[in-house]
N, C-alpha and C positions, 0 to 999 in steps of 0.2 A: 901639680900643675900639668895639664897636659900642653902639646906643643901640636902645631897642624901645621902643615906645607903650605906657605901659598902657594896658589896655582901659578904653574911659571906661562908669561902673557905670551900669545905668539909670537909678536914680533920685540925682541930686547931693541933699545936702543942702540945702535950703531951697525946691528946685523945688516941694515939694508944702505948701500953706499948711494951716494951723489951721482946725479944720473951720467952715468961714463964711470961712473968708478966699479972697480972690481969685489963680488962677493970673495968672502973667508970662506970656505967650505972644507976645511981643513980636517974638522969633526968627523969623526967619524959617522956621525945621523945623518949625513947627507951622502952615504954612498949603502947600496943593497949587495951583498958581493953574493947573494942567491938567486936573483932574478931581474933582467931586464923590462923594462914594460914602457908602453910609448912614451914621449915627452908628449905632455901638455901643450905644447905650443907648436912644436914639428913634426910629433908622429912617430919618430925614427928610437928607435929603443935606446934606451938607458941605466943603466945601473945608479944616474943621479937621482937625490932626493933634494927635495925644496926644504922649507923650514918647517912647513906644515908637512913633511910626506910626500907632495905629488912627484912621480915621474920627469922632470925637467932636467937638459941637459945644461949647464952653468952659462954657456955661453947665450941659452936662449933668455935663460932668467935674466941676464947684464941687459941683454938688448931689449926687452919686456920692461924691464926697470926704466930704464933710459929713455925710454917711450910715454912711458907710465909714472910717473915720478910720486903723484901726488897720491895714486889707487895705493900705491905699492908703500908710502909711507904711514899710510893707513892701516897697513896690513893685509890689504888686500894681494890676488894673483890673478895673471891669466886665466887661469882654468874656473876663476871665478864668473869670469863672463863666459867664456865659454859654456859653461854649464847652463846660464839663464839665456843664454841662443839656442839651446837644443832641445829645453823645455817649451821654448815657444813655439816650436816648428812652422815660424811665421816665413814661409818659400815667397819667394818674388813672383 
């Protein structure tokens, strides 16, 4: 009998807290101790990782969250809009 991995989903239940509550990032997947690279939401470097990888520093992801309650229960992240803003390069 063979046996296969499920795919593990991106977002586990309970990884994303109540908006004001505080991420676990205790894990070791959410810290690069080789290279810093912008946060996704402020710019300013970081050694944090998000759940999926991005660059985010924890306290911008609480405040993203807190803001975002429903994107982010979804699964979704900041850097997800972000991205479909800068693909449209629609300027004022």
């Amino acid at each position: 009998m063979t046996r296969t991995r499920a795919k593990k989903p991106p977002v586990e239940p309970g990884l994303i807290p109540a908006p004001g509550g505080l991420l676990d990032w205790r894990d070791g997947s959410h810290f690069d101790r080789w290279q810093d690279h912008p946060c996704a939401l402020c710019d300013q470097p970081t050694p944090m990782r998000s759940h999926t990888g991005e660059p985010v520093h924890k306290s911008c992801a609480e405040t993203w969250i807190a803001a975002n309650p429903v994107e982010a229960r979804l699964g979704r992240f900041a850097s997800d809009a972000h991205a479909a803003r800068r693909r449209g390069h629609d300027h004022a």
